[in-house]
DRENVO-324140 format. One record per residue (C-alpha): residue in three letters; x, y, z. Coordinates in steps of 0.5 Angstrom, whole numbers, plus 500, padded with zeros to 3 digits. Layout:
// DRENVO-324140
ALAXYZ/...
***
This chain:
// DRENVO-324140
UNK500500500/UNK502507498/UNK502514502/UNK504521501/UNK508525505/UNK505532506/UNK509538507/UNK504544509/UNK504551508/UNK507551500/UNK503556496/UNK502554489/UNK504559482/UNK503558475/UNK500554471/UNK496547471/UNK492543466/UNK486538468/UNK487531465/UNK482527460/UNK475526465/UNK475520468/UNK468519469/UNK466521461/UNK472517458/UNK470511462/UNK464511457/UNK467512452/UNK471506453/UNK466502453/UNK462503447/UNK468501443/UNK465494443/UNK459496439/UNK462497433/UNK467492429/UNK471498427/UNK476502430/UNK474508435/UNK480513437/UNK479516443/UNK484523445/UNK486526452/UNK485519456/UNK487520463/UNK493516465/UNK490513472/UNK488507475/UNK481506473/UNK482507466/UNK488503466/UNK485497469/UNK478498464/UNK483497458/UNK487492459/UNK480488461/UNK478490454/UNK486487451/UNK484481456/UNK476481451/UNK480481445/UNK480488444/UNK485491439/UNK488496443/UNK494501441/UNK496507445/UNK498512438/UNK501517444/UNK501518451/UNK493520451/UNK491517444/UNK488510444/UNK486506438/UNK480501440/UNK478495435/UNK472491437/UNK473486431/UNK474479434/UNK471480442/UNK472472446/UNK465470448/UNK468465452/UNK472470455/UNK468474457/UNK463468462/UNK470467466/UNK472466472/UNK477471471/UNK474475467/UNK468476472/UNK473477479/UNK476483474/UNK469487473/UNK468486480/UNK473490483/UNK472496477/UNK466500478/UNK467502470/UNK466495469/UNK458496470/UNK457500462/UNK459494458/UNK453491460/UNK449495455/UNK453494449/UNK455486450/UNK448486450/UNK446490444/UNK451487439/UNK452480442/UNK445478445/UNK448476452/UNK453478458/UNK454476464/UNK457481469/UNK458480477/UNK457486481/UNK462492481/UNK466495486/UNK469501486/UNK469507492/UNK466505499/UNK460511499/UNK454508500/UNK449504497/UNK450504489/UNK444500487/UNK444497479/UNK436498479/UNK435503473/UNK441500469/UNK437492470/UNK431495470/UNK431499463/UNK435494459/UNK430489462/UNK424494459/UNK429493452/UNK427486451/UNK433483455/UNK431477460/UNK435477467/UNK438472471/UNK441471478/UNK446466478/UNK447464486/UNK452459484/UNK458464480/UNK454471484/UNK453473478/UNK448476473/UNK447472466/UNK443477461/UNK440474455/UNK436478448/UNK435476442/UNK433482440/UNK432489443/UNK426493443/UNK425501442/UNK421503447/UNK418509453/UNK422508459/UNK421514466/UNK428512470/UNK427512477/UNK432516477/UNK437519473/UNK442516474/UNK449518469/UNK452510468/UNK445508468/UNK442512462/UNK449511459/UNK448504459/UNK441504456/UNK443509451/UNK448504449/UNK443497448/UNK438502445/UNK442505439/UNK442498437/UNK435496438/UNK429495433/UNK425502433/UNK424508437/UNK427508445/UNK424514449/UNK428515455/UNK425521460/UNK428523467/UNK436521463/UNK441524466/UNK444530462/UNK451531465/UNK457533459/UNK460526460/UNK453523458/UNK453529452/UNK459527450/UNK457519450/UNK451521445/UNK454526442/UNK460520440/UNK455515438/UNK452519433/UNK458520429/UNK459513430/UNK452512425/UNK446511431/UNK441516432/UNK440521438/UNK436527439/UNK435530445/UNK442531447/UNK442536454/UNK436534456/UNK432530460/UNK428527453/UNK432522449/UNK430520444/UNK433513440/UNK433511433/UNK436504433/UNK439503426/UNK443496424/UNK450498426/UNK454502428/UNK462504424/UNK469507427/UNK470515428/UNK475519433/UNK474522440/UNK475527444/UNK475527452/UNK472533456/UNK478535461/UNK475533467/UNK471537472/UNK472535478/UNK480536477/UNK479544476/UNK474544482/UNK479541485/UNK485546483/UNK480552485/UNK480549491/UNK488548493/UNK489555491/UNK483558495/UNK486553501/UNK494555500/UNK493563499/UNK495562492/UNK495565486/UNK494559480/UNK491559473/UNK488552470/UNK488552463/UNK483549458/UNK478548463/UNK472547457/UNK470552461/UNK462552458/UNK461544461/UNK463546468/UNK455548470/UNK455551477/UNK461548480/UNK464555479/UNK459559482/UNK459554488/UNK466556489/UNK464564489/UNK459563494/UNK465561498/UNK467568497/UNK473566492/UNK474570488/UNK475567480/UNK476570472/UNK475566467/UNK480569461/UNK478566455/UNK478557456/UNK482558463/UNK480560470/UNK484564474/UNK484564481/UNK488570485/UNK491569492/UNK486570497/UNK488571505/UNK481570507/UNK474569502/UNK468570506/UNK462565505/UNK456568503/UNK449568506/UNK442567503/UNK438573501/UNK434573508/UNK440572511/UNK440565513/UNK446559513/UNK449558506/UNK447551503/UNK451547499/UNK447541496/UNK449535491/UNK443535484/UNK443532478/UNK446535473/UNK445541471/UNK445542479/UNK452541483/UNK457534483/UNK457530488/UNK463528486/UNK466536488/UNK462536496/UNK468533500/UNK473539496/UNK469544498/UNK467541504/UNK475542506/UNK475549503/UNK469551508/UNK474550514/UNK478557512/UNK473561510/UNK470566514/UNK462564516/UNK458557516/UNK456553511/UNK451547511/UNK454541507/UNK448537505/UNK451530501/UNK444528498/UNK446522494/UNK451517498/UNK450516505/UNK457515506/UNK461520503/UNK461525510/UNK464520514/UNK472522512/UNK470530516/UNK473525523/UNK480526521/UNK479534518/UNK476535525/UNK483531527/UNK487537524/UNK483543527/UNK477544523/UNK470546526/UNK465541523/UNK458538526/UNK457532523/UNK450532523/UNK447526521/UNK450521514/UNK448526510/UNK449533512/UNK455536517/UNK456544518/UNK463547517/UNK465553521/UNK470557518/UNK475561522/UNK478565517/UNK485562518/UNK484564525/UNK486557526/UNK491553522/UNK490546520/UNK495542523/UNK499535519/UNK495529522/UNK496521520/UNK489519515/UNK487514511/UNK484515504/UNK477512504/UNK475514498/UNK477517491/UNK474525492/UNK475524501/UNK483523499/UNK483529494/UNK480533500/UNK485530505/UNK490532501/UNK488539499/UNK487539508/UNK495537508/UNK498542503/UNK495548507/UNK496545514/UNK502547519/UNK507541519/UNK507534515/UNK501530513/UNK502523512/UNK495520507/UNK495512506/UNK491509501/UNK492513496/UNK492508491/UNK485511492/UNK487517489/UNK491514484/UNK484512481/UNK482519479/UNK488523479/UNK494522474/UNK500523477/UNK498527482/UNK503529486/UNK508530481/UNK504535478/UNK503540484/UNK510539486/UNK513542479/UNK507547481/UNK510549488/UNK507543493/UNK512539496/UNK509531497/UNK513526497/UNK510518495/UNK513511499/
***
């Protein structure tokens, strides 16, 4: 197990690029298996999750070649079928969350998948319903194998048609997005998810030949058509990394600027940091974030406690709440965290309040941070990474700490961020990994 050593109270300067978005490009990966042609797909992120889904498509027969250091050519022409009932195979999907979405597209093109239940962070319940239940409504006929723990999916053929979600989940629409692109008629999908990466998923498949209207919206409306032919994509940068950066600046007093943000698919996240009271540009596709000593947590308009709460898109990611959690605890005021979507998320909060942050945690869901306006300066503790988005927000906690930091587990971090530690060094951060 990795760690990183943290030596607090560095400011950053200069210039910082986001990576390929981990959450889009893992859909994208995995809609290559529904052509026999080559897809090209740009600006992949060089981290763990992805790296595994790859080389699980090498293991399935996929033709892989990495053109450069972000550029991979897929070519799903000659898929192992056998493989893909393995042992082997199965005990992968099982530790990769990612794994989930090949269920839409095996069926679509094969008429069969199996598929274990996938891992991924520890936050919470992450049940499957929407994915199981929208391609049951396609037509695919569902078993629960108790010998193997595993879910053997079967279609002869998929059918369009009207479908409500239950909820909008962004791996579920995509997953139904996929099966119904080859499915016979018309696909009506209402409450989809309408995050960019599921944009993104749609806007791809169109250019590959499917039929697709409604893209940004909660109506999608499907055409299936016979098959689907090669193309080339372009990964967003990934949004959770800018607001993470946003918010090493803010907790350092430093004066950062993040370049090629894709600045118009980043919805409300910067407005949720301006109502921290950090001050933000936008200079053409960059943000830049000037050095702040203090940023004043804004109220509503009549006056009452600022809440700041996890939504569907276009509302906030929960993915960026820990982040602003931990900024939170330098600001001057209070603010009311509420993580609506997953019960476990807050729970990290016991090791910033370990470190001197004034926080309540209220109940699974919701904690109230108490900023100080640097009245009292984080001190270095011994933490274990929980999860993906709770390491990033320990570590920003470390950086802007008094004394050295030690974080374990951050393999968990590797997940999600690519060489994380290098990059915020050449910045001016001085993390050392063993």
């Amino acid at each position: 197990m990795a760690s990183f050593i943290i030596e607090g109270g560095h400011k950053l300067s200069g210039e910082i690029y986001p990576q390929g978005a981990k959450n889009e490009v893992l859909q994208i990966i995995c809609a290559v298996l529904l052509t026999k042609e080559e897809v090209i797909v740009n600006n992949v992120p060089d981290i763990l999750d992805v790296n595994n889904l790859i080389q699980l498509m090498r293991d399935m027969g996929v033709t892989v070649s990495k053109k450069d250091s972000y550029t991979y050519s897929f070519k799903a022409e000659h898929v192992d079928l056998a493989y893909l009932e393995s042992d082997e195979f199965l005990k992968k999907c099982s530790s990769l969350r990612g794994s989930v979405m090949l269920l839409g597209p095996m069926v679509a093109r094969f008429g069969k998948a199996m598929i274990s239940k996938p891992g991924g962070d520890k936050i919470g319940r992450r049940r499957l319903d929407t994915h199981f239940v929208g391609i049951q409504n396609l037509g695919a006929d569902f078993r629960y194998n108790k010998d193997r723990e595993v879910f053997e999916i079967t279609a002869d053929e998929l059918h369009g048609t009207y479908m409500l979600l239950d909820e909008a989940s962004v791996t579920g629409t995509a997953n139904i997005v996929m099966a119904a692109v080859l499915a016979k008629g018309i696909t009506t999908i209402y409450n989809a998810a309408c995050e960019p990466y599921l944009q993104q998923l749609c806007k791809m498949l169109n250019r590959m030949g499917a039929k697709i209207s409604g893209i940004a919206s909660n109506l999608l409306t499907i055409e299936g058509v016979e098959e689907l032919f090669g193309t080339e994509h372009t990964v967003l940068p990934d949004m959770i990394e800018v607001g993470s950066f946003i918010g090493m600046a803010a907790m350092t007093e430093s004066e950062l600027t993040i370049k090629n943000v894709s600045y118009e698919n980043l919805g409300v996240i910067p407005e949720s940091f301006r109502r921290l009271g950090i001050k933000l540009e936008q200079r053409g596709d960059d943000i830049f974030v000037p050095a702040q000593d203090c940023y004043e947590i804004e109220s509503f308009m009549d006056g009452s406690i600022m809440t700041i709460a996890d939504a569907p898109w276009p509302g906030l990611t929960p993915d960026l709440l820990s982040v602003i959690l931990v900024v939170a605890t330098q600001a001057k005021g209070s603010v009311l965290i509420h993580q609506k979507m997953f019960e476990s998320r807050l729970f990290f909060v016991d090791k910033l309040i370990d470190m001197g942050a004034q926080i309540i945690l209220c109940d699974p869901h919701r904690a109230v941070v108490n900023g100080h306006c640097r009245r009292f300066t984080l001190r270095g503790g011994n933490m274990t990474s929980p999860d993906i988005r709770a390491g990033i927000a320990l570590l920003i906690a470390a950086m802007s700490a008094e004394g050295v930091s030690r974080i374990h587990n951050i393999e968990q971090i590797d997940r999600g961020y690519q060489n994380i530690e290098q990059r915020l060094n050449a910045i001016g951060a001085k993390i050392t990994r063993i």
